[in-house]
N, C-alpha and C positions, 0 to 999 in steps of 0.2 A: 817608228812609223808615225806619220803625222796622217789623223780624219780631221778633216773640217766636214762640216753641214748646214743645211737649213730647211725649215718646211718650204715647199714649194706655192703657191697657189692657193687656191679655198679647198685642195684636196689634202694639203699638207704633205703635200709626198715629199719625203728626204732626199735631197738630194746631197751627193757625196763627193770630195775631193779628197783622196790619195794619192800621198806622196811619201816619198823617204822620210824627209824633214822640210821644215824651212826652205824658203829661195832656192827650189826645185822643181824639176816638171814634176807634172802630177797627172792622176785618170779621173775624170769624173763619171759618176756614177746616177742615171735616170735626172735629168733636166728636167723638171716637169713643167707646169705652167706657171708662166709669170716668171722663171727662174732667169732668163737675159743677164737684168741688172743687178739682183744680189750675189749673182753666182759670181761676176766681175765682180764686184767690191769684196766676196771674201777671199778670191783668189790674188788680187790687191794686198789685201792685210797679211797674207804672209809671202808673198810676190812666186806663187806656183803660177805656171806655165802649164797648159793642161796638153796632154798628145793626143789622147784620144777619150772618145765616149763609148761605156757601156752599158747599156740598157739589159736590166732585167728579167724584162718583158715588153710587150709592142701596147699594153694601155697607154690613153690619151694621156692622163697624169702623171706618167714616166716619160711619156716619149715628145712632149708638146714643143718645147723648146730644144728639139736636138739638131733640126736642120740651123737655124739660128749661132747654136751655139761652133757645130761645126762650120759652118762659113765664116764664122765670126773671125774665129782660131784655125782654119783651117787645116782641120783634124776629120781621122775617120769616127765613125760609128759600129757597134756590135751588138747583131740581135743574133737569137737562135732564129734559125730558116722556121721554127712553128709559127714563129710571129709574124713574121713577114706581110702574111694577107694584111695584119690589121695598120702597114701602112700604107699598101697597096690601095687598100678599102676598108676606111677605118668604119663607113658608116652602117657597113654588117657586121661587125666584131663589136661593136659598143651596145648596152643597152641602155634604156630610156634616160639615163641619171646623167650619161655621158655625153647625149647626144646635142644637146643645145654647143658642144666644144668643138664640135667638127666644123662648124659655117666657118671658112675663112682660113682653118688652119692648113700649113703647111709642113707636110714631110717628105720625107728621103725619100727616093726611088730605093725599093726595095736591092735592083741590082747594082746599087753606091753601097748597101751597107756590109761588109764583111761578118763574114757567119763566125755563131759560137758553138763550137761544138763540146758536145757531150766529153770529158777526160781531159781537155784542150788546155794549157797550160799557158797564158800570156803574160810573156813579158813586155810590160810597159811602165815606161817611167822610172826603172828604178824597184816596179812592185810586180811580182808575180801572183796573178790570181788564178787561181785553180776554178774553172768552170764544171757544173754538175746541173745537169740536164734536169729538173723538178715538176712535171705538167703536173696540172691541177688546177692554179689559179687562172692559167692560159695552156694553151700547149704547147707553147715556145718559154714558158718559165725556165729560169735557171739562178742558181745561186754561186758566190764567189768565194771561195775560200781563200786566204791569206794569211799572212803571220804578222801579229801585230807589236811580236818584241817579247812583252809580256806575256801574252797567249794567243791562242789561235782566233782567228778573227771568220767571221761569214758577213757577209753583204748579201741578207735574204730577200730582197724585196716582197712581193707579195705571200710568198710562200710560208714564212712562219712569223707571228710580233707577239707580242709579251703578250701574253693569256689567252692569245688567238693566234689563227691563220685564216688566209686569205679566201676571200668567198671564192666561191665557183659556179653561182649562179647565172655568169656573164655567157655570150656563146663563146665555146672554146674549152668552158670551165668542167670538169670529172670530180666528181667526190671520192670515186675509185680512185682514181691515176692522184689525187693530193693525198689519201692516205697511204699509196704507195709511196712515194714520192718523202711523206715524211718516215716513214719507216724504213725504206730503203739509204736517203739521202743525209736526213738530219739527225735522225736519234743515234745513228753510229759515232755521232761526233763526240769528242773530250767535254766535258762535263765543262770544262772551267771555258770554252768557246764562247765569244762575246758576239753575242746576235744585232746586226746595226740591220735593222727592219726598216723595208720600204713608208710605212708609216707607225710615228709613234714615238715612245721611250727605248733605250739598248736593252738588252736580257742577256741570259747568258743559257746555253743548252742545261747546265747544271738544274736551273730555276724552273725551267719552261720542264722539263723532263719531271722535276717534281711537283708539279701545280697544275699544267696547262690540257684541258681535257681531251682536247683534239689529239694532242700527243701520246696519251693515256691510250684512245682510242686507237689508236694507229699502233702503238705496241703490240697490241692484240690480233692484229688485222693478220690473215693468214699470207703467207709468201705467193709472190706470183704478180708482177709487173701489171699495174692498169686494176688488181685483183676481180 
């Protein structure tokens, strides 16, 4: 399995390309801002072909560059249906930090993007990534499962990064439904899972299970969806 990346914008969000190997189509993963032209040049250097976009989540810093990048490539897009209002109408889904990014930007009609569902299994490119529904960070959050060769692979965007997870302070955002979300979704996973986080350094659940508090905390958390 081949990841390429790079931070995205002044938000740094990761954005991701999977593929098999080498001189293959591949999936990109949350285009964020300013992402256009490095996303060409690294898909360049190893000559992937992208088919489609998956977004993590509907924030501006994942989803800025995806109409762009889909016209570009002529490729679909996939959000979970939670997301959807925040392309429909980014400018009640964002708060203050966010909102200087809306003037001017352009995204998908909601009814262009193909839905990701909770269990939902996509084959694309060569890679199957296993979808799993995670609100908390938004309530269209979701995380990717995959297999990276060597071990189990997760493409978490907002949902969990090395010694954190993602705020929830945004509208949209549950403190409930993300410690569910990491209890029910992430902590079940193999220890040796290599966490490639919406923003940041990789981790692995092994790490993040013994150090990271939020996960600590959510260990704890009694059963019961949303809690």
């Amino acid at each position: 399995m081949l990841i390429r990346s790079f931070p995205a914008g002044a938000f740094g969000t990761n954005c991701y390309a999977v593929a098999p190997g080498p001189r293959s189509e591949c999936v990109v993963v949350d285009p964020g801002m300013d992402a256009v032209e490095p996303l060409a040049r690294m898909l360049a250097e190893d000559g992937l072909k992208p088919v489609a976009v998956v977004l993590t989540h509907g924030h501006l810093d994942h989803t800025f560059s995806v109409l762009p990048v889909c016209d570009g490539y002529d490729i679909p897009a996939y959000l979970h249906p939670g997301d959807n209002g925040m392309l429909a109408d980014p400018a009640r889904w964002h708060g203050p930090a966010l909102a200087p990014l809306i003037t001017g930007v352009r995204l998908p009609d909601p009814s262009d993007v193909r839905p990701l569902d909770d269990g939902a299994v996509l084959s694309l490119a060569g890679v199957e990534l296993t979808v799993r529904h995670a609100p908390g960070h938004t309530q269209g959050s979701v995380v990717f499962s995959l297999d990276l060769g060597e071990a189990p692979g997760l493409l978490a965007g907002d949902v969990l990064f090395a010694g954190s997870v993602g705020r929830v302070d945004l509208p949209g955002g549950s403190w409930g439904s993300m410690l569910a979300s990491l209890r029910d979704v992430v902590l079940p996973l193999d220890d040796a899972t290599v966490v490639l986080p919406g923003h940041g350094p990789a981790t692995t659940i092994g790490r993040e299970r013994a150090t990271n508090p939020y996960l600590a905390e959510a260990a704890s958390a009694p059963s019961g969806r949303g809690l």
